[in-house]
Structures are given as C-alpha cells and as structure tokens.
N, C-alpha and C positions, 0 to 999 in steps of 0.2 A: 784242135780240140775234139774231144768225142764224145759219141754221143749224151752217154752219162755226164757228162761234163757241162756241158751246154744245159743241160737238162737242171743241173743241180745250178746253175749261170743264173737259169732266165726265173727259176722258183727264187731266189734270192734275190732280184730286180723285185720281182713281181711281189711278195714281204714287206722289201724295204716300201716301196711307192705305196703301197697299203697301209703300213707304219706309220708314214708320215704324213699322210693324208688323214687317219685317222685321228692322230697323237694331237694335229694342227685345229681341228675342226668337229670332230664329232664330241656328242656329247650325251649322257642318258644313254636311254632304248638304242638310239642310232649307233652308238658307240658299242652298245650292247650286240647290237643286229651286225656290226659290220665284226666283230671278234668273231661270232658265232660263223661268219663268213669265212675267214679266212680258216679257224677251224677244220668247217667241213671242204674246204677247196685240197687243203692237206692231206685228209683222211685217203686219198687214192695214192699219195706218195710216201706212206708209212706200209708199216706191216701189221695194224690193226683190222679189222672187221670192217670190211666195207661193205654198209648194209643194200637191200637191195634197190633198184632206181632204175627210171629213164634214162640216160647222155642227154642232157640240152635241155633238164626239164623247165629249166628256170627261164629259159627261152621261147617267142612263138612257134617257131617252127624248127624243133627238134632234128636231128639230122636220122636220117630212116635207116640205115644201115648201122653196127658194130662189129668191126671183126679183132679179136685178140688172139693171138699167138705165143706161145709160152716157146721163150727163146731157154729159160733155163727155170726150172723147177724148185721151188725153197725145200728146206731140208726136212720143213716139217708144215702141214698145213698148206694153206693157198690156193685150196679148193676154189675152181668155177662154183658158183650157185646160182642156178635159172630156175625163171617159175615165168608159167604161162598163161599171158593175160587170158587166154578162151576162157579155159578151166577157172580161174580165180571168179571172173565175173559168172559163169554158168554157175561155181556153186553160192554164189553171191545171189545170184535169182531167184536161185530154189531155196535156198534157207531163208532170206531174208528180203523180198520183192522190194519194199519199199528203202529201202539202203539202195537198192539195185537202180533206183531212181532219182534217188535224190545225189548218188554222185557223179549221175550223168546230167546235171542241172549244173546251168553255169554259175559261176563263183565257188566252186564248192572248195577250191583248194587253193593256197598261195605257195607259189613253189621259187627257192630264191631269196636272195637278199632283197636290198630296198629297190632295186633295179631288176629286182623278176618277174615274174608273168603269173596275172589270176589267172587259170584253167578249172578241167576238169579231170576226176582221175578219169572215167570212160566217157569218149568222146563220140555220139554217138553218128555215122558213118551214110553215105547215101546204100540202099540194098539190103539194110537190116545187116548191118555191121558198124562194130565199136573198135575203139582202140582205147589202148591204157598209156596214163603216165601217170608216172608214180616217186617219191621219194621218202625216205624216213629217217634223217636228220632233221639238225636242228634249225633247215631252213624250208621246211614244210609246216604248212597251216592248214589245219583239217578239219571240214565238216565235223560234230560231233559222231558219227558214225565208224570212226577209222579205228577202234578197239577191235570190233569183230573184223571190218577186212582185212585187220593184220592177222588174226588169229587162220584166215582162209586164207592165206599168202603163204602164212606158216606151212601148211598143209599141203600148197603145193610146192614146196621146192624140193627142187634136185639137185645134188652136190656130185659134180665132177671132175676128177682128180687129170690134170694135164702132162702130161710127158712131155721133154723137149722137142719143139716141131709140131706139135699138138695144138690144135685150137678151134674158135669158134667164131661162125658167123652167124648174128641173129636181125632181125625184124625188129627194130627197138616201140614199133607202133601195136607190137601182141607181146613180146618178151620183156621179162626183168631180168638185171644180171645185177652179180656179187661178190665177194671174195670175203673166205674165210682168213681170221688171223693167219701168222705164218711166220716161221724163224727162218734165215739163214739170205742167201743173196738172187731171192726170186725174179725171175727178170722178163716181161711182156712186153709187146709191142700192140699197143691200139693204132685202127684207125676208123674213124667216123668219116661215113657219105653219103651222098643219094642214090639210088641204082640207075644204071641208064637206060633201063628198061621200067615203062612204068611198073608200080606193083597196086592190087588193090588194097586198099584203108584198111586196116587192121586185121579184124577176123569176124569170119563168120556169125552171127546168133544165131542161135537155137531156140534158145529160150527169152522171146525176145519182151523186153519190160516196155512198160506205155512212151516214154519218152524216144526209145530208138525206133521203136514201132512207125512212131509219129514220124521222125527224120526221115526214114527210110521211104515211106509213103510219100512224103513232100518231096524229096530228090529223085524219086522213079518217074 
C-alpha cells in the first residue's frame, strides 16, 4: 500500500467511526458541534483555504515544532501563509492595550470540539514573553475582542510560494501557518515535534501589557 493510499485508508476509518458514533448518539448542539468537527478535521485534506492556526490547538500541550515540505507543487495556488505572533501582539498593544489584556487572561478562547481545550490566544511566558495559539474555524470560541485581532493577523501575513523540495520549519508557540486554495495534485509532507534542544517560550515582549508584566515578574 502507499502512502496516499493508507492515508486515504485511515481518513475513511477515521469518517465512518465518526459517522457512526454520531448517527447512533448525538443529538442538538452536540450533533451540531461534532459535524462542525469533522468539517474542520477535513479542511487540511481538500484544496480549499486553510485558514490560519496553531497544530494542536485543541489540545494542552501543542507540539512546538512544524516542518512542511512541498514534495510537489499544485498547478495553481497553494501558497504557504505565515504570520508572526511578535508583530500580531506588539501591534495588538499599541493600538488596542486593553484587548492586549484581556486575551492573555484565562478563558479567553475554546479551541476544539466538545473534547478541546479552554486556553488563551497569548499566553503569557516567564521573562516578559508570550506565546500565541490561535485558530479561525468553526471550532474556536472567542472573547468578544477577536473582529480587530483578525483585522491585525490580516496585516501581518505573508504568502509564500514553495517549489518542489522547498519548505518550512516554524516555532508553532510565535508562528501561524496556512494555505491558500489550489487546483491540481499538491503534495506535502508534515511533521510535528518537540526539539531536543530546549527552546525559550514564545517570543520576546517589547511592549509589555500588565498581565505579562505580572507573569514575567512572578517567574523571575
């Protein structure tokens, strides 16, 4: 069997067992909450817009590393799109302080189905550093605040084009990644880890708001 093959296997187990589980037992919201699930679980194995996010957000402890590698390029589209949690939150501070605050206050976010994880989008770090997680399906719950930070997400992203062999490794606790629509038989290889070498929490502040202020003081 190969790889695609397996691949296309365990997405088709992994449907039906959802299916039937659903079909047998849910009902309402739940029934609601779990479509909305399997929806977004998809969206990374179509050629639609994959908007931009964390890996793992729906989980405690995110895995810190992403590397993709563009084994073969779509014929049109399929743009990498990164944006950098610094910049996001630095202009999150200066335009807006108190947003800058209140989504480094716990509970701000539900990320995930009925089995996900309350967090926060910036989580604030020992040393006067934050980190981000993030998502924008239909399985994020958002402080009322999240209109303008998507508007400053907007702002920062960068779209880049991969050639075969081409790829990227990011920081998933400062980096968002994404992918534009795309036609034809695009073909990447993920993989999520830890690094073996400690890394420090997120990234630096500059511009630091009262809540990281606080953490950073309390952990020094």
């Amino acid at each position: 069997m190969t790889n695609s093959q397996h691949t296309r296997t365990v997405c088709r187990r992994r449907r039906s067992i959802r299916g039937r589980w659903a079909g047998e037992h849910a009902h309402g919201p739940l029934a609601d909450l779990l479509a909305t699930a399997e929806a977004c679980a998809n969206v990374g194995l179509g050629r639609g817009e994959l908007r931009l996010h964390t890996d793992g957000s729906g989980v405690p402890r995110p895995p810190r590393l992403m590397l993709l590698v563009c084994l073969r390029p779509a014929d049109t589209g399929g743009d990498a799109v990164l944006a950098d949690g610094q910049g996001i939150y630095t202009d999150l501070s200066a335009q807006w302080r108190q947003a800058a605050v209140a989504l480094s206050t716990s509970w701000t976010a539900f990320f995930g189905d009925g089995g996900g994880h309350p967090t926060l989008v910036f989580t604030p770090q020992p040393g006067y550093r934050s980190s981000i997680r993030y998502r924008q399906d239909g399985l994020a719950r958002f402080n009322p605040v999240l209109p303008r930070l998507s508007c400053l997400i907007k702002d920062r992203q960068q779209q880049v084009s991969l050639a075969a062999g081409q790829g990227y490794l990011i920081d998933s606790e400062r980096w968002l990644h994404a992918r534009s629509t795309f036609t034809g038989g695009r073909l990447c290889l993920r993989a999520l880890g830890t690094p073996m070498t400690p890394l420090e929490p997120g990234f630096p502040v500059t511009s630091c708001t009262e809540s990281s202020s606080i953490a950073g003081r309390k952990a020094s």
